[in-house]
N, C-alpha and C positions, 0 to 999 in steps of 0.2 A: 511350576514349583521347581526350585532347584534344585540339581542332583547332590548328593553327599560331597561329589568331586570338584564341584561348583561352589560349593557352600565352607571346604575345604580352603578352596582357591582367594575365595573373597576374602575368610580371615586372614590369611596371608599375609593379601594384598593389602588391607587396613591396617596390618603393623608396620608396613615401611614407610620412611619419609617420601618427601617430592621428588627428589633426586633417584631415590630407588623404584619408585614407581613411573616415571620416564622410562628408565632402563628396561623393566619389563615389557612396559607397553611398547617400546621400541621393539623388543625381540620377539615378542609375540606380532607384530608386522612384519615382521623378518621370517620368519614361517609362515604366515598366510602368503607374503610373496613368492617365498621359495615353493608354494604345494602351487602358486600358479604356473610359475617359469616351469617346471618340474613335468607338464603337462607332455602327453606322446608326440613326434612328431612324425609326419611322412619319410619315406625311405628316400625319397627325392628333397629335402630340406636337411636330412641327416649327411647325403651324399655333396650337398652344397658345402654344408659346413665344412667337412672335410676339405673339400677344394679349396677351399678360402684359406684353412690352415695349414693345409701344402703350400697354396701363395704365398705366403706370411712368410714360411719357411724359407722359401728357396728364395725371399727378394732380404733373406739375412734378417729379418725380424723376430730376434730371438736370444735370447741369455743359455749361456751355457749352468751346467749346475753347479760349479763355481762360480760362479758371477754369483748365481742366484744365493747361494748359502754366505756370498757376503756381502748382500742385500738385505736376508734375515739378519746380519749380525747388527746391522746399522736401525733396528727400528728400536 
């Protein structure tokens, strides 16, 4: 049986068209993906990362925050 919050959810979802219920379904995939990526990682894969992002840096792959804020201005 459905929960109150469930039962909440589905009316909801039965008053929007096709278009609006894409969107939802899309975002609610967007959160079940994000609670996987999200998942702990070891102290030795966190420490990779890092390095990989020092690389990045110091071979010049990277926008300053000027650049960056007039890359927001352009979307």
């Amino acid at each position: 049986m459905a929960t109150i919050l469930e039962s909440e959810m589905l009316n909801y979802f039965t008053q929007l068209n096709d278009a609006e219920k894409t969107s939802v379904v899309e975002m609610l995939k967007s959160f079940i993906k994000g609670k996987k990526e999200n998942q702990k990682i070891t102290i030795e894969e966190y420490n990779n990362e890092l390095l990989a992002a020092e690389s990045e840096f110091k071979n010049g792959n990277y926008i300053s925050h000027d650049e960056l804020l007039n890359e927001i201005k352009s979307w």
